[in-house]
C-alpha positions in Angstrom: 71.3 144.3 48.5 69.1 145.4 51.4 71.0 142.8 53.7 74.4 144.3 52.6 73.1 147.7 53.2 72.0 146.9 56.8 75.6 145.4 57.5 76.9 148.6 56.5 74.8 150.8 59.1 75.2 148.4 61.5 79.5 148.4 60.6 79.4 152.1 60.3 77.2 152.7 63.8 79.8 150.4 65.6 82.8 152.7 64.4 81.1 155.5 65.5 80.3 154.5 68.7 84.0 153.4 69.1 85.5 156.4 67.7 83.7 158.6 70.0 84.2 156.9 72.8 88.3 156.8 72.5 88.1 160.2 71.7 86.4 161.1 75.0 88.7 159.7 77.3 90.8 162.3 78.3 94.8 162.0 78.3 96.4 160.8 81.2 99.3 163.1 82.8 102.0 161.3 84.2 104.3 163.5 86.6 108.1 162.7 87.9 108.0 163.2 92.2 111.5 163.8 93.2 113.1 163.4 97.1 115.9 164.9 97.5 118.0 163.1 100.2 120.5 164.8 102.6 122.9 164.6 102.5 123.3 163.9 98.3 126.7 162.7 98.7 128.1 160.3 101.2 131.4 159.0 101.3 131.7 155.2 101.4 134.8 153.0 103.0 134.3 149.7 103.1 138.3 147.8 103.7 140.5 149.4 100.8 138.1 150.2 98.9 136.7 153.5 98.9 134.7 156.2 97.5 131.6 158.4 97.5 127.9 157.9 96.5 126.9 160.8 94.9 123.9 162.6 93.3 121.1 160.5 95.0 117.8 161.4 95.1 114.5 158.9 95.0 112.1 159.8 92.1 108.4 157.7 91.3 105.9 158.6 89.0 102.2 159.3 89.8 99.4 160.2 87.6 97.9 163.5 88.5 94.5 164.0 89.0 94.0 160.3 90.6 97.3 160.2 92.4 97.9 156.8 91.3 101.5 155.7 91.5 102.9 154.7 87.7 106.2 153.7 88.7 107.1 152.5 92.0 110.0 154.8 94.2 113.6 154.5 92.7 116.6 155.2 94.4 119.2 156.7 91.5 122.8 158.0 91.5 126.1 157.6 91.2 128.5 155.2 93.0 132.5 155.8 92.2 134.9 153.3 94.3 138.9 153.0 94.2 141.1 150.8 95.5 143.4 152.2 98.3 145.7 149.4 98.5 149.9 149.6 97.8 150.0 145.8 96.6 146.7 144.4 95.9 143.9 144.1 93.3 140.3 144.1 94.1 137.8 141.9 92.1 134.3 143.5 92.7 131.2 141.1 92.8 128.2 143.2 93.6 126.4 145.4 96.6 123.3 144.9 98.3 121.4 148.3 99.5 119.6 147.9 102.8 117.4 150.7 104.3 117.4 151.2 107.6 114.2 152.5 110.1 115.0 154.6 113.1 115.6 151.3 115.1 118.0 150.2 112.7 116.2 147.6 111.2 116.0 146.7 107.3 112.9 147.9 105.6 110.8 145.7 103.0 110.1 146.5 99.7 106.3 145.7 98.4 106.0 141.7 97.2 106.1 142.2 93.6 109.0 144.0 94.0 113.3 143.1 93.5 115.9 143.7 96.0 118.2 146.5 95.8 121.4 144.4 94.0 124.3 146.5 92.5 126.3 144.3 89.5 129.5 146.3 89.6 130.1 145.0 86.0 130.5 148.0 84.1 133.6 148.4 81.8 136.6 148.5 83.8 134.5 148.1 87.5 135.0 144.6 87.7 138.7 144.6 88.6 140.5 147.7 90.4 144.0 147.5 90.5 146.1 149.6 93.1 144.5 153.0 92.9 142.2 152.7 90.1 138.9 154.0 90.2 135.5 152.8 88.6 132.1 154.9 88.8 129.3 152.4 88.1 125.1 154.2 87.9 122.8 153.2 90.8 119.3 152.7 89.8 117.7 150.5 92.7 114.5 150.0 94.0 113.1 152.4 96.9 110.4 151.1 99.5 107.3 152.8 99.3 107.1 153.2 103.7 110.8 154.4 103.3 109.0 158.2 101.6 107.3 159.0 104.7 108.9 161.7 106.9 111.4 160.7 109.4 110.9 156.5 108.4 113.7 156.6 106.9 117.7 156.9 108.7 120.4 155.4 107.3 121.3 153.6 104.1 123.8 150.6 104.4 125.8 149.4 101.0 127.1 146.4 101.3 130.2 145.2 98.8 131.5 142.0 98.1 134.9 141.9 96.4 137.6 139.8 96.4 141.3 140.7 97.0 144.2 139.2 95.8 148.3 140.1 95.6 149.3 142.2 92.8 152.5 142.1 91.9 154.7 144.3 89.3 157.7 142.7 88.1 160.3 142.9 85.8 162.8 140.5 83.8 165.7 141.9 81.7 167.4 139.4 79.5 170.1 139.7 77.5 170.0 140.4 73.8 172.9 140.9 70.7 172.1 141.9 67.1 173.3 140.1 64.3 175.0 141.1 61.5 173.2 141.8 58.1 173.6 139.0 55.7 
């Protein structure tokens, strides 16, 4: 009985110690920084198709207090394309983001870290017939050297598509109705 009584300090001295413990660590506070970039709406033109990139801004999240970042930079927005051409369809494929230092070179993203890809595969974004439009979210990754002032100067999206002939034709044939039996 002694033995099952000493297990039961000990048990009850281990919780304790736990208990307080978690409940000294203070919460952490996680805030959203936001860049604005300027200007927030571009218009794009790449062959026939074309469009605007709109509402971008690059938001990552830091812990306050330590400053340490959460979530890496992000760039987000909103990319709407159409297809300008009289007589041709446009199959879209994907984009590729590149950002550009003042020399005009492509700057790197941290190692662990994926290249900005667009899949323009959204409901009705993967084929654009003669002036049909398609608005697809952009939610890429942002390089961390890219945030400090004047580092970054242009953005280049690149879009892969495929264009092919469309063609709206019409047959008439002839038809009779028969008499009711």
């Amino acid at each position: 009985m002694l033995r099952g009584i000493g297990v039961a300090i000990v048990m009850l001295t281990v919780a304790a110690t736990y208990g307080c413990a978690q409940q000294s660590r203070a919460a952490v506070v996680v805030e959203d920084k936001t860049y604005a970039l300027t200007p927030a709406t571009v218009t794009v033109k790449a062959g026939v198709v074309t469009g605007a990139m709109s509402e971008m801004k690059v938001t990552e999240r830091i812990e306050t207090g330590s400053g340490r970042i959460v979530t890496p930079a992000k760039l987000t927005g909103s990319l709407k394309l159409k297809n300008t051409s009289a007589n041709e369809s446009v199959r879209l494929i994907g984009a590729k983001i590149f950002y550009l230092d003042g020399q005009g070179r492509p700057m790197n993203l941290e190692d662990s870290r994926t290249a900005p890809i667009l899949k323009l595969d959204g409901y009705g974004a993967e084929r654009l017939d003669p002036g049909q439009e398609a608005t697809q979210a952009v939610d890429v990754e942002f390089p961390a050297a890219a945030l400090k002032a004047k580092s970054l100067k242009d953005i280049r999206l690149e879009l892969t598509y495929i264009q092919s002939p469309y063609k709206a034709e019409a047959v008439t044939f002839a038809v009779t109705i028969a008499e009711p039996k």
